[in-house]
PyMOL CGO cylinders between C-alpha atoms (Angstrom):
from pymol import cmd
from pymol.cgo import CYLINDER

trace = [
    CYLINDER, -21.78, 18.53, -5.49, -25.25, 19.82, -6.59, 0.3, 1, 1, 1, 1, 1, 1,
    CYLINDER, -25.25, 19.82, -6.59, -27.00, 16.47, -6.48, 0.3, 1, 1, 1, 1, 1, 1,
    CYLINDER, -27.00, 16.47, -6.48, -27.52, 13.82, -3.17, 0.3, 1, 1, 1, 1, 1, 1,
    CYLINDER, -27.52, 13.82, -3.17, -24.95, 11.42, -2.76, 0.3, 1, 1, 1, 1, 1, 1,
    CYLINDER, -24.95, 11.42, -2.76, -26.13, 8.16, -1.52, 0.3, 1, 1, 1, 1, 1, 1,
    CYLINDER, -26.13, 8.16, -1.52, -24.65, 5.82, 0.72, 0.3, 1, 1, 1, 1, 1, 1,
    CYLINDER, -24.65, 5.82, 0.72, -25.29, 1.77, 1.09, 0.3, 1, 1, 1, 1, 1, 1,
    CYLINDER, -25.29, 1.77, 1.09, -23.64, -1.66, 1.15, 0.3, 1, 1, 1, 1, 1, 1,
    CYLINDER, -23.64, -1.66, 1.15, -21.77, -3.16, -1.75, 0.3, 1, 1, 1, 1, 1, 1,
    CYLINDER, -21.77, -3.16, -1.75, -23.59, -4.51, -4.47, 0.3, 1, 1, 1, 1, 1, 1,
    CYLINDER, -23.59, -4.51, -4.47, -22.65, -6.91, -7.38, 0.3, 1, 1, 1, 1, 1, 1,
    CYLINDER, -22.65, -6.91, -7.38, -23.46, -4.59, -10.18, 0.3, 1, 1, 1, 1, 1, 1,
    CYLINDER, -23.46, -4.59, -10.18, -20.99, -2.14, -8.50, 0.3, 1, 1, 1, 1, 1, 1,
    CYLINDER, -20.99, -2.14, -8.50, -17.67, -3.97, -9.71, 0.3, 1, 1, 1, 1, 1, 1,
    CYLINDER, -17.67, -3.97, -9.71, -17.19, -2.58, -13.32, 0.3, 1, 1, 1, 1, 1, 1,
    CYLINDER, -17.19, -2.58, -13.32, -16.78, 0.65, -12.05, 0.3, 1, 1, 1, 1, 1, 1,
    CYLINDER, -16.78, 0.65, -12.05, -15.03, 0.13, -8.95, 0.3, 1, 1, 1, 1, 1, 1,
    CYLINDER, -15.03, 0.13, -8.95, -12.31, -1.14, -11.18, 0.3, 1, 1, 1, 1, 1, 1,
    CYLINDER, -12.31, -1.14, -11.18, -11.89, 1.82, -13.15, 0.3, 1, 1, 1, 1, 1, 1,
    CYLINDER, -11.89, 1.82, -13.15, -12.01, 3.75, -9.84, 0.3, 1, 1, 1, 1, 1, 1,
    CYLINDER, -12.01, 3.75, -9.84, -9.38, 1.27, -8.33, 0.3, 1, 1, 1, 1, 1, 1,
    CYLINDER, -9.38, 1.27, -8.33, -7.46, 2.13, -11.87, 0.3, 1, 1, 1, 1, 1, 1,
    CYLINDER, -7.46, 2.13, -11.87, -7.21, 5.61, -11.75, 0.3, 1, 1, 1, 1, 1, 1,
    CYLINDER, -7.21, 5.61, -11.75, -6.23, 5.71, -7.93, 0.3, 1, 1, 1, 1, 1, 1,
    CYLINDER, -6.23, 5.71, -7.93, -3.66, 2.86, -8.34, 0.3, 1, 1, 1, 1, 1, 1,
    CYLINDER, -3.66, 2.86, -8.34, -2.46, 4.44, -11.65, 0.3, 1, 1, 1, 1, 1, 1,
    CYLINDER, -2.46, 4.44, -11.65, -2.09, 1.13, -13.15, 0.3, 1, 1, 1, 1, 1, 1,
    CYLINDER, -2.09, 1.13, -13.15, -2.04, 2.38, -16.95, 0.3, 1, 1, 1, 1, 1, 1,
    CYLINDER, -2.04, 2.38, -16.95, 1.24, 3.44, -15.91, 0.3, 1, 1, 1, 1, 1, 1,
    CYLINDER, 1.24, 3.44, -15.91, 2.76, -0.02, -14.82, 0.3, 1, 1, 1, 1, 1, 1,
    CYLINDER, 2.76, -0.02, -14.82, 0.96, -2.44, -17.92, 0.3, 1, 1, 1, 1, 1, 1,
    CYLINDER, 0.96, -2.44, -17.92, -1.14, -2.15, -20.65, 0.3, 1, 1, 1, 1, 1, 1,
    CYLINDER, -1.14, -2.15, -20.65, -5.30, -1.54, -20.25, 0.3, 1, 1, 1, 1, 1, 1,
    CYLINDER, -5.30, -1.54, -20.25, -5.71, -5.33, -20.48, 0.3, 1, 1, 1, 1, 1, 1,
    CYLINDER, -5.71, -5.33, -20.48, -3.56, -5.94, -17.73, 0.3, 1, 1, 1, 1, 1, 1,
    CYLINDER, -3.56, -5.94, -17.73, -4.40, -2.65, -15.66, 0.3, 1, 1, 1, 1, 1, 1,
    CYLINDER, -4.40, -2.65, -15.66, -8.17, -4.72, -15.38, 0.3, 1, 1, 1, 1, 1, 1,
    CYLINDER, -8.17, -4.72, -15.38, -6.96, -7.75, -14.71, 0.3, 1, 1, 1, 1, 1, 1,
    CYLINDER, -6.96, -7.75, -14.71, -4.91, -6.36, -11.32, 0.3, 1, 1, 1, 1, 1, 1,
    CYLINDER, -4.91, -6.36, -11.32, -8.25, -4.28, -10.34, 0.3, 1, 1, 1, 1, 1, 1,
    CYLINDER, -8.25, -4.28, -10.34, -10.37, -7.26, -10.69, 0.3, 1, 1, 1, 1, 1, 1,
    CYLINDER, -10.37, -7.26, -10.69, -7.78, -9.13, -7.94, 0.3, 1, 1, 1, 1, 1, 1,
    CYLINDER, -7.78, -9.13, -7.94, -7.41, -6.04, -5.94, 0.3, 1, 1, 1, 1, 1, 1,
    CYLINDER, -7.41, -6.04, -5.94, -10.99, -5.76, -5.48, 0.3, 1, 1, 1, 1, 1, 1,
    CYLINDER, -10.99, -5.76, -5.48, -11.49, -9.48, -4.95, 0.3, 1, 1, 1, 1, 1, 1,
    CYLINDER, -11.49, -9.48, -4.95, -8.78, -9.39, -2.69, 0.3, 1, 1, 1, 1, 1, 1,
    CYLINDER, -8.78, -9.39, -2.69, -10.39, -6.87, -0.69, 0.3, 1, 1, 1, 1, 1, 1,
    CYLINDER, -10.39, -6.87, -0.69, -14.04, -8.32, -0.58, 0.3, 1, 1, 1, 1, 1, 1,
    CYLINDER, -14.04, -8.32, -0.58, -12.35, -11.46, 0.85, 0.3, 1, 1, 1, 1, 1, 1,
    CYLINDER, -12.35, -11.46, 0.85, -10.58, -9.04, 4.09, 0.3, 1, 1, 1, 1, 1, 1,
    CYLINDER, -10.58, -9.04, 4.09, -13.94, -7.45, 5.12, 0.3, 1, 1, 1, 1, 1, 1,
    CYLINDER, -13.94, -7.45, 5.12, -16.87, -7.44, 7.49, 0.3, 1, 1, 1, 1, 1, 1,
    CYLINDER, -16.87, -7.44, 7.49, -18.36, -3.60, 5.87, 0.3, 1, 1, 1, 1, 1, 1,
    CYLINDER, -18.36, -3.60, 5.87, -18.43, -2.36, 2.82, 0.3, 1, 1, 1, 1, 1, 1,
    CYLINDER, -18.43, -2.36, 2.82, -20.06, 1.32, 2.02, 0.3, 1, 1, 1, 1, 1, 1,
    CYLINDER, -20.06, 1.32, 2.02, -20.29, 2.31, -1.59, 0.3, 1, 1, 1, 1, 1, 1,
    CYLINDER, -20.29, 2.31, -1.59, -21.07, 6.41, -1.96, 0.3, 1, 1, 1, 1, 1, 1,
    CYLINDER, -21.07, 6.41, -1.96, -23.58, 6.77, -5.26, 0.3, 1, 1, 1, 1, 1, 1,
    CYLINDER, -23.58, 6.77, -5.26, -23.68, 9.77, -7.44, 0.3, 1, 1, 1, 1, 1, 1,
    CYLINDER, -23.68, 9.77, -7.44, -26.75, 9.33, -10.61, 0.3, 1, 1, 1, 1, 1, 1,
    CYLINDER, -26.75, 9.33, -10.61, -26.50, 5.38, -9.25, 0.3, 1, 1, 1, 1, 1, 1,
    CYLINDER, -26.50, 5.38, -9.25, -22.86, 5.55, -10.08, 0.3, 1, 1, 1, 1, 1, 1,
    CYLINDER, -22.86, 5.55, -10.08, -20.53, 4.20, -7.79, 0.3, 1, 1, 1, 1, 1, 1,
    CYLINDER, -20.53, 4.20, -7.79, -17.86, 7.47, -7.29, 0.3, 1, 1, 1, 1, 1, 1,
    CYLINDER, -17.86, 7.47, -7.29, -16.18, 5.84, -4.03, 0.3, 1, 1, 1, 1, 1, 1,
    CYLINDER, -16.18, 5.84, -4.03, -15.92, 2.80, -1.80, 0.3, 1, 1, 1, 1, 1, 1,
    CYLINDER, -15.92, 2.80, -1.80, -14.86, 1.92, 1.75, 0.3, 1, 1, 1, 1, 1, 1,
    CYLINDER, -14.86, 1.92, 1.75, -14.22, -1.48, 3.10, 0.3, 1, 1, 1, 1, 1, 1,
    CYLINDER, -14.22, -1.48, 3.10, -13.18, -2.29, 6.66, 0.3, 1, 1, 1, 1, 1, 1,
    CYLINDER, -13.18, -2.29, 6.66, -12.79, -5.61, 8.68, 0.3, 1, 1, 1, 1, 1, 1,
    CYLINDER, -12.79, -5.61, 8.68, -13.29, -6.37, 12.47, 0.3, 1, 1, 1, 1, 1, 1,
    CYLINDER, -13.29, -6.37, 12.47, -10.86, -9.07, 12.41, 0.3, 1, 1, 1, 1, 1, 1,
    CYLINDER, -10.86, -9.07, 12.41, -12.68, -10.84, 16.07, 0.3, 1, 1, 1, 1, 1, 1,
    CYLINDER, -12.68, -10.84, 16.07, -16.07, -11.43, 13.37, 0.3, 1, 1, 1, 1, 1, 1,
    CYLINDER, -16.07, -11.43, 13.37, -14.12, -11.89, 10.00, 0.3, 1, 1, 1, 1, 1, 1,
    CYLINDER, -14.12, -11.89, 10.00, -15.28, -14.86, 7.92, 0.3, 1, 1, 1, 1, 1, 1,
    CYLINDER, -15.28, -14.86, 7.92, -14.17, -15.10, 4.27, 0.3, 1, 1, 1, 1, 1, 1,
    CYLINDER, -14.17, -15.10, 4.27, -17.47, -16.02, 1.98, 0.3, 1, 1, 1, 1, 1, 1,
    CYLINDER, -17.47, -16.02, 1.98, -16.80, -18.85, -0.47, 0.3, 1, 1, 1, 1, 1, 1,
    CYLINDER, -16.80, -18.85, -0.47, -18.17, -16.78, -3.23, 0.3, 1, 1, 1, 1, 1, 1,
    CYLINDER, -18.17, -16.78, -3.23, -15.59, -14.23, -2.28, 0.3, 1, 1, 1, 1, 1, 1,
    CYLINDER, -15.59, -14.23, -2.28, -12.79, -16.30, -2.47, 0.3, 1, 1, 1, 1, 1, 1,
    CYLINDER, -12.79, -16.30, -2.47, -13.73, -17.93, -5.40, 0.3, 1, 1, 1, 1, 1, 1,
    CYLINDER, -13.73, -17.93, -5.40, -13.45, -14.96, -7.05, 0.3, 1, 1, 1, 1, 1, 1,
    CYLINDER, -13.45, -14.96, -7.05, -10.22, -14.32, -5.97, 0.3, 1, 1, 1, 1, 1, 1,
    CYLINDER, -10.22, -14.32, -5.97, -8.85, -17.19, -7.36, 0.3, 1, 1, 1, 1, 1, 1,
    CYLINDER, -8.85, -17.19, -7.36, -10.41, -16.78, -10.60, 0.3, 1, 1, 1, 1, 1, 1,
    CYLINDER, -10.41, -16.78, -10.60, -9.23, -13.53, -10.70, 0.3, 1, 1, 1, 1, 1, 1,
    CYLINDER, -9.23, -13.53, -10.70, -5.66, -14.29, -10.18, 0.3, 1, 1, 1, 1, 1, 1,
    CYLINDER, -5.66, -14.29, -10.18, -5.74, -16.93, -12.84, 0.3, 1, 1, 1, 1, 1, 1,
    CYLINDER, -5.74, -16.93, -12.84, -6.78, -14.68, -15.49, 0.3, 1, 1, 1, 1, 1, 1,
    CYLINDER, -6.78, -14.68, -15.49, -4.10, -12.59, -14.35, 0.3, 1, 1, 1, 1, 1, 1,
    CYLINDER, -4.10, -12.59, -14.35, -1.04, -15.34, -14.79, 0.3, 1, 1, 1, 1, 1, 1,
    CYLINDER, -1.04, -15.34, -14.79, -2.36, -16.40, -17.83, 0.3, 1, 1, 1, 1, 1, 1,
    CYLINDER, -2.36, -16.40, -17.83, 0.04, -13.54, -20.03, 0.3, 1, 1, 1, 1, 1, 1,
    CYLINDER, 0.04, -13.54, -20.03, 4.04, -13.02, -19.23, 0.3, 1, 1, 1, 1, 1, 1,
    CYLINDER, 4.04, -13.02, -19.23, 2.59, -9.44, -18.73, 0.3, 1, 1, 1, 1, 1, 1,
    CYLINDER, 2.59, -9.44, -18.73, 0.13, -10.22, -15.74, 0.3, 1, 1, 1, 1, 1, 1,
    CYLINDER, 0.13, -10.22, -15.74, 3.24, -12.77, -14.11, 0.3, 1, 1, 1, 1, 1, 1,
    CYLINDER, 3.24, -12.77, -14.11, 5.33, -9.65, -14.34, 0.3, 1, 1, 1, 1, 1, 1,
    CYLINDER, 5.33, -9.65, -14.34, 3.47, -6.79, -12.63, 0.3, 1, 1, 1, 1, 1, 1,
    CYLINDER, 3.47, -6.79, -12.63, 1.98, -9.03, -10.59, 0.3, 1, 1, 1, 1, 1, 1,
    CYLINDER, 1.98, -9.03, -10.59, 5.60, -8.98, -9.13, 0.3, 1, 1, 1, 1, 1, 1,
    CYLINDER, 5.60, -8.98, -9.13, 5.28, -5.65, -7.97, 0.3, 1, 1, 1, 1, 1, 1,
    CYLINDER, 5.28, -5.65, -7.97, 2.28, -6.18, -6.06, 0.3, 1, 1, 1, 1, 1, 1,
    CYLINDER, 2.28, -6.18, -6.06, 3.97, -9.37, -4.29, 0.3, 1, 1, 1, 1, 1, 1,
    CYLINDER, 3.97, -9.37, -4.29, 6.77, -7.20, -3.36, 0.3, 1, 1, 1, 1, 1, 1,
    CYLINDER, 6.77, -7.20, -3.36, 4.39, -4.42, -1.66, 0.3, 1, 1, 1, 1, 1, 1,
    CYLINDER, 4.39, -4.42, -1.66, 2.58, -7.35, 0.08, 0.3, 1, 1, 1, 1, 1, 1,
    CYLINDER, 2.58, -7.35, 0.08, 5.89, -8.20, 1.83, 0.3, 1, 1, 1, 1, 1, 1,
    CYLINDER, 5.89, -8.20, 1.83, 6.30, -4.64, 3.23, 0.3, 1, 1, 1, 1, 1, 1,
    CYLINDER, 6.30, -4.64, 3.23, 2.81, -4.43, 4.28, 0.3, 1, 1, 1, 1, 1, 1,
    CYLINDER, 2.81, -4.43, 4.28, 4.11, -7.67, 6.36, 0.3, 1, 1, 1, 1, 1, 1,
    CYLINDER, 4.11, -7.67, 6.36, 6.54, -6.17, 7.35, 0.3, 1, 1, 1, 1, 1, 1,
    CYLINDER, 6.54, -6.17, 7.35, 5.77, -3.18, 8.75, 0.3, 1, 1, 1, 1, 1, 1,
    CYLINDER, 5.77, -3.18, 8.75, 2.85, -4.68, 10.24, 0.3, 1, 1, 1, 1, 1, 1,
    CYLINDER, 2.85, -4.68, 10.24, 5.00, -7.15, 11.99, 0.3, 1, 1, 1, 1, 1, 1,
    CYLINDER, 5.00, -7.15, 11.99, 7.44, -4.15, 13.05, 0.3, 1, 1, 1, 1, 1, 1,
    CYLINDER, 7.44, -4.15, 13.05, 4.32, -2.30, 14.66, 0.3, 1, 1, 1, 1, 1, 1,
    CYLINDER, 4.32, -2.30, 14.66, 4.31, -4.48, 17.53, 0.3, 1, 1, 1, 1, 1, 1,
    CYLINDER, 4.31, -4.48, 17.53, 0.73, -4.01, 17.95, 0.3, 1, 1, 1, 1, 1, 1,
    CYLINDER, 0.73, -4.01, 17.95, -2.28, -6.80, 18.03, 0.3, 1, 1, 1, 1, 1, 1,
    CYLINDER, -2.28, -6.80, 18.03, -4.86, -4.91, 16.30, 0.3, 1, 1, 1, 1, 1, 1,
    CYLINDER, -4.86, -4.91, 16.30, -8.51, -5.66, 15.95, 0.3, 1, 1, 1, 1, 1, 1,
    CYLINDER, -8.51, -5.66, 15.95, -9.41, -4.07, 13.46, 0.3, 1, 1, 1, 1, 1, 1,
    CYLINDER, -9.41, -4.07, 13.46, -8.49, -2.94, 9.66, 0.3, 1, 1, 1, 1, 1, 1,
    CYLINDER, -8.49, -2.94, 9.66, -9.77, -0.29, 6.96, 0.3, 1, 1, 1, 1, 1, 1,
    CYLINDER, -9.77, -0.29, 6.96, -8.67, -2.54, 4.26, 0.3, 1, 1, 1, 1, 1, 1,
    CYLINDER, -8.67, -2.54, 4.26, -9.92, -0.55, 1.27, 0.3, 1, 1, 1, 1, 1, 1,
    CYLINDER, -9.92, -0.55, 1.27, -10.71, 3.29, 0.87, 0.3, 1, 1, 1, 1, 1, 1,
    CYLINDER, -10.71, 3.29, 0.87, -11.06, 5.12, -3.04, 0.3, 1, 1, 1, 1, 1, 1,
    CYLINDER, -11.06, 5.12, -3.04, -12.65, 8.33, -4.36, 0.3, 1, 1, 1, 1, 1, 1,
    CYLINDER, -12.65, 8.33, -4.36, -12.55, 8.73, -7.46, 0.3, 1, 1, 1, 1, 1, 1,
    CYLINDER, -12.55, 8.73, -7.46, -10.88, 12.29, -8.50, 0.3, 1, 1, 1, 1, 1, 1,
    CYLINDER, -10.88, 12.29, -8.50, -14.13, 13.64, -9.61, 0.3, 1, 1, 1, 1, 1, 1,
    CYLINDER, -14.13, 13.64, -9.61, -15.68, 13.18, -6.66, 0.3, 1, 1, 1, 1, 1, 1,
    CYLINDER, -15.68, 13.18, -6.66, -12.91, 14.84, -4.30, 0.3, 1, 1, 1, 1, 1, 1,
    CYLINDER, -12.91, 14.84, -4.30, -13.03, 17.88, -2.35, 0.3, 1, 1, 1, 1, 1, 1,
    CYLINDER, -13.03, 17.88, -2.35, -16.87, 17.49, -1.89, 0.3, 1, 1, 1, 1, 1, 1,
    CYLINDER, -16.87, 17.49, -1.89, -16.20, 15.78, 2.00, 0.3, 1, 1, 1, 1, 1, 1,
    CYLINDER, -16.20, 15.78, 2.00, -17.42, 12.55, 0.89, 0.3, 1, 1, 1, 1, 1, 1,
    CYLINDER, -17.42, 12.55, 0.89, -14.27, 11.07, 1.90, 0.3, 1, 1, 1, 1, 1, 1,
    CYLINDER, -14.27, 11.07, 1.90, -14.36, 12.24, 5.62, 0.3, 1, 1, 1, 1, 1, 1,
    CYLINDER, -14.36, 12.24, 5.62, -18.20, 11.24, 5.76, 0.3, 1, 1, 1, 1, 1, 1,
    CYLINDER, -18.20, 11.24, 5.76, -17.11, 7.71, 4.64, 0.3, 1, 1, 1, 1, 1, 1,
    CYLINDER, -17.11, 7.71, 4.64, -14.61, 7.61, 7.25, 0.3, 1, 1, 1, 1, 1, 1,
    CYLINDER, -14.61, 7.61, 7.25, -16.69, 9.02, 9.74, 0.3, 1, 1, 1, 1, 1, 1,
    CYLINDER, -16.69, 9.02, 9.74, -18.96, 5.94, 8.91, 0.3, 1, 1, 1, 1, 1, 1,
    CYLINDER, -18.96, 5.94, 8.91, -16.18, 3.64, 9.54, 0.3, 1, 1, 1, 1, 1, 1,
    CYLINDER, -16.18, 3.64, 9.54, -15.32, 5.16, 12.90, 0.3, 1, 1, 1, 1, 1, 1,
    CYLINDER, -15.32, 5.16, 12.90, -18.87, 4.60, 13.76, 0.3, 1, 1, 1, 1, 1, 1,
    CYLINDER, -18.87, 4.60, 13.76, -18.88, 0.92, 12.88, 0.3, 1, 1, 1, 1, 1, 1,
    CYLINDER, -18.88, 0.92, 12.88, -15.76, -0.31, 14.33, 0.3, 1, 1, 1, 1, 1, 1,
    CYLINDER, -15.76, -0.31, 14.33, -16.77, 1.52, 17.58, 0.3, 1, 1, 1, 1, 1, 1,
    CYLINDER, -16.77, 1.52, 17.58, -20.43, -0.02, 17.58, 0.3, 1, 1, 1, 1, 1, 1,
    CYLINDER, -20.43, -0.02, 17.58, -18.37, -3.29, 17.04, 0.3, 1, 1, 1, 1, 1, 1,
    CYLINDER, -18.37, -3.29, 17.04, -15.60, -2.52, 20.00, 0.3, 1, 1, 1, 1, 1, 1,
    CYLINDER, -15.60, -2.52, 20.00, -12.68, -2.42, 18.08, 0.3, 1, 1, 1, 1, 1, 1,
    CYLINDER, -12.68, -2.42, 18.08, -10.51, -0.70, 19.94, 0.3, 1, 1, 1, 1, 1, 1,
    CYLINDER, -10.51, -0.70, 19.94, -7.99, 0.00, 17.05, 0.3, 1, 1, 1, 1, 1, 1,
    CYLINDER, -7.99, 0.00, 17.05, -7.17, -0.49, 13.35, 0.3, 1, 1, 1, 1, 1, 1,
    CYLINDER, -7.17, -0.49, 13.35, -4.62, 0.11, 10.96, 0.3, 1, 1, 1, 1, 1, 1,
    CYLINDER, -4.62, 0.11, 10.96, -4.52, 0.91, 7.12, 0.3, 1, 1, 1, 1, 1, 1,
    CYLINDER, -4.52, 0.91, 7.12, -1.34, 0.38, 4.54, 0.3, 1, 1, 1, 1, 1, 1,
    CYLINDER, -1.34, 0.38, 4.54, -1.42, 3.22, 2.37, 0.3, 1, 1, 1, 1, 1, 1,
    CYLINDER, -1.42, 3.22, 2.37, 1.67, 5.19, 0.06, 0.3, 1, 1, 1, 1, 1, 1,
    CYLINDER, 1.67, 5.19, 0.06, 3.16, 7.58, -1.63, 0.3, 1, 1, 1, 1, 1, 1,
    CYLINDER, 3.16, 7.58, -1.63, 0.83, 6.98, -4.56, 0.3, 1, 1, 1, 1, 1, 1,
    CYLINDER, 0.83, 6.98, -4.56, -1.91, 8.04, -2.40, 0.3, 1, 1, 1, 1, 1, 1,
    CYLINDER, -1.91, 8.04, -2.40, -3.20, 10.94, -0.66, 0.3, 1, 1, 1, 1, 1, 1,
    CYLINDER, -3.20, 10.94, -0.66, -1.78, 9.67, 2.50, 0.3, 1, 1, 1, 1, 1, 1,
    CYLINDER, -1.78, 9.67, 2.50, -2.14, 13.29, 4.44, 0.3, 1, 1, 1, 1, 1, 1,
    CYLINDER, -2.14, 13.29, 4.44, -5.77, 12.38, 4.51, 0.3, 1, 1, 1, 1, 1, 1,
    CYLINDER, -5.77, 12.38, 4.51, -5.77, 9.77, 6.77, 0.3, 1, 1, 1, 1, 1, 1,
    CYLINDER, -5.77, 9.77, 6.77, -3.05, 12.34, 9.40, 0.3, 1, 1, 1, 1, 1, 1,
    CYLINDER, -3.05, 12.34, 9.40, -6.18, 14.39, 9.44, 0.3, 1, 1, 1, 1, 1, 1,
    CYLINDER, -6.18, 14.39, 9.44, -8.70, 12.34, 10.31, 0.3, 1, 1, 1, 1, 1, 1,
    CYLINDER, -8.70, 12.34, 10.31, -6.78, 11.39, 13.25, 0.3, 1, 1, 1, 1, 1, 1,
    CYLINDER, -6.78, 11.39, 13.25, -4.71, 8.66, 12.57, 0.3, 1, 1, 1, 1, 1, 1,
    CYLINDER, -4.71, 8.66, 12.57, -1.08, 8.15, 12.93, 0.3, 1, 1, 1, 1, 1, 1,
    CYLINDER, -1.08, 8.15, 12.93, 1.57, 7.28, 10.79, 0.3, 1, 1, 1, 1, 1, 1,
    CYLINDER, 1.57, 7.28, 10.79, 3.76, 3.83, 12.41, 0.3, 1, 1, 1, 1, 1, 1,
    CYLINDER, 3.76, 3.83, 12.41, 6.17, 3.40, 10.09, 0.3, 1, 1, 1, 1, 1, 1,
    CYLINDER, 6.17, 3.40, 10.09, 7.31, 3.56, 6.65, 0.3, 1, 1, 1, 1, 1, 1,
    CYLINDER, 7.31, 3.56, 6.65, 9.55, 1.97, 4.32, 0.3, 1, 1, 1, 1, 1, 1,
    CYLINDER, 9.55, 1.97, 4.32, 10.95, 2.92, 1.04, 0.3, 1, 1, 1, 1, 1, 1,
    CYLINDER, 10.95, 2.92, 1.04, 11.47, 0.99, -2.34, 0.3, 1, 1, 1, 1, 1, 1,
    CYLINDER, 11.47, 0.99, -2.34, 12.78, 1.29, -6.32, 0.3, 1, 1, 1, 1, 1, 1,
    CYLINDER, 12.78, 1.29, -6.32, 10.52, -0.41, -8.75, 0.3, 1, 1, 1, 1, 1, 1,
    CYLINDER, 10.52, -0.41, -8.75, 11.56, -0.92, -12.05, 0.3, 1, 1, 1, 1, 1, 1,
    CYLINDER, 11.56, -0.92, -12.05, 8.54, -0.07, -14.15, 0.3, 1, 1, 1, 1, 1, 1,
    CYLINDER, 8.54, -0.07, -14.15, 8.54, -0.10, -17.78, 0.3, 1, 1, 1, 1, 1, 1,
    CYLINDER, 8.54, -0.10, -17.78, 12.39, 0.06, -17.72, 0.3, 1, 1, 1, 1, 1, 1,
    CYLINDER, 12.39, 0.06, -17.72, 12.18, 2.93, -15.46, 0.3, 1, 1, 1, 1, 1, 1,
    CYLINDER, 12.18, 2.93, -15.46, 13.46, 3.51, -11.83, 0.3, 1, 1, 1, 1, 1, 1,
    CYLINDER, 13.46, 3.51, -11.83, 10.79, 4.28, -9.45, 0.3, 1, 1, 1, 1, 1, 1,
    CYLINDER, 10.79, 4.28, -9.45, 10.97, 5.07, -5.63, 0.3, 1, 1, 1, 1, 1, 1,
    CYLINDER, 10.97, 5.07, -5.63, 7.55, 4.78, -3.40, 0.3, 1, 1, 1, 1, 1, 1,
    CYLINDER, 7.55, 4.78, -3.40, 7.16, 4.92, 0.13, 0.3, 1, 1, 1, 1, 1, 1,
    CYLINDER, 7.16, 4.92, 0.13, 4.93, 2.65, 2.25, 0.3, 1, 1, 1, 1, 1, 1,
    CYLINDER, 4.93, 2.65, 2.25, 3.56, 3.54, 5.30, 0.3, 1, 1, 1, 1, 1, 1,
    CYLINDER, 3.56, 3.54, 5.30, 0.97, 2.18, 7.94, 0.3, 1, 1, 1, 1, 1, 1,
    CYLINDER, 0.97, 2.18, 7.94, -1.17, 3.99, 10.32, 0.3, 1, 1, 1, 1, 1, 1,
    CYLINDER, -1.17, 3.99, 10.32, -3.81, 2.80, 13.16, 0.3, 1, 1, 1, 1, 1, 1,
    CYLINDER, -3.81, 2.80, 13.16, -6.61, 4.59, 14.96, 0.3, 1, 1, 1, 1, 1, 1,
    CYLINDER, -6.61, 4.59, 14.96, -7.14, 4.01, 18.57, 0.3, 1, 1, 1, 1, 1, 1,
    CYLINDER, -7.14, 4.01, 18.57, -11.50, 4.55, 18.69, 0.3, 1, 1, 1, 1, 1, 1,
    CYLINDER, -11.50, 4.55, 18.69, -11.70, 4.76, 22.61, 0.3, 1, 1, 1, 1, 1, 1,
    CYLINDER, -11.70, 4.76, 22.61, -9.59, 7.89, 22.72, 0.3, 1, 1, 1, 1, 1, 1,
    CYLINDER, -9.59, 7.89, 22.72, -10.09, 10.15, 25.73, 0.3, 1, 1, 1, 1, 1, 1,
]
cmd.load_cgo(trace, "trace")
């Protein structure tokens, strides 16, 4: 990309647009209507400023264009303000049939993230809990420099490993090379807007002290 990208912390004033970029990644257009597509971005990234200790926000023209949130789970401690949000968010959400019924979907992929944490075996210390380009931003290596970052903090922190959920919806060959590997997966049929759909869920981890 011609012009500097800048990096820094999550700000406030960053939200709007993270929620579009959470949109388009997520495809939710395709599961509800625009009302409802904002209303699930608003808890997703709620949900995910209540799961983290860093938070890196990549800037193009002061225009958020991706984000990157990770959590060392031995210093994690949820801010009020945080989880207020959450709350309020999810409220807004229930408050239409429409909202109740994709939120659903989302319940259902929390229950396989469970579970296939739970079938890992592994104590981990560490998560990358939230990770979005937006597509016009791709290609440029912004994505491995955020990542890079991420490595960086959870080693200057001595995590010794994390894990990310991720799926089919995603550009989960990313994260296979930057080093991580895949655990496990599990599959599921969705019925969205009357019409079958199959996605795969998968987790991966990241040992940092590799030889």
């Amino acid at each position: 990309m011609e012009k500097e990208i800048i990096f820094r912390e999550f700000q406030k004033e960053d939200s709007k647009i993270i929620e579009e970029i959470i949109i388009e990644a997520w495809n939710y257009n395709q599961l509800c209507s625009p009302k409802t597509a904002h209303k699930m971005a608003k808890v997703f990234l709620s949900s995910c400023l209540t799961n983290q200790t860093y938070t890196q926000v990549a800037l193009l023209n002061n225009q958020p264009i991706g984000v990157i949130m990770a959590k060392d789970s031995k210093s994690h401690k949820c801010p009020l303000k945080y989880k207020i949000k959450q709350a309020n968010a999810i409220i807004s959400l229930y408050l239409s049939k429409e909202g109740r019924e994709t939120s659903k979907i989302f319940s259902s992929v929390s229950e396989i993230d469970k579970e296939l944490l739970k079938e890992s075996q592994k104590e981990y210390e560490g998560e990358l809990a939230f990770f979005a380009i937006s597509s016009q931003a791709r290609g440029h290596g912004i994505g491995k420099k955020m990542f890079s970052d991420v490595l960086d903090y959870m080693k200057s922190k001595d995590v010794n490993n994390f894990y990310l959920f991720t799926d089919t919806t995603c550009n989960y060959g990313f994260y296979e090379h930057q080093g991580m590997t895949r655990r496990n997966e599990k599959s599921q049929s969705f019925l969205i807007k009357g019409k079958e759909t199959k996605m795969t869920f998968f987790i991966y981890d990241y040992c940092t002290n590799k030889s």
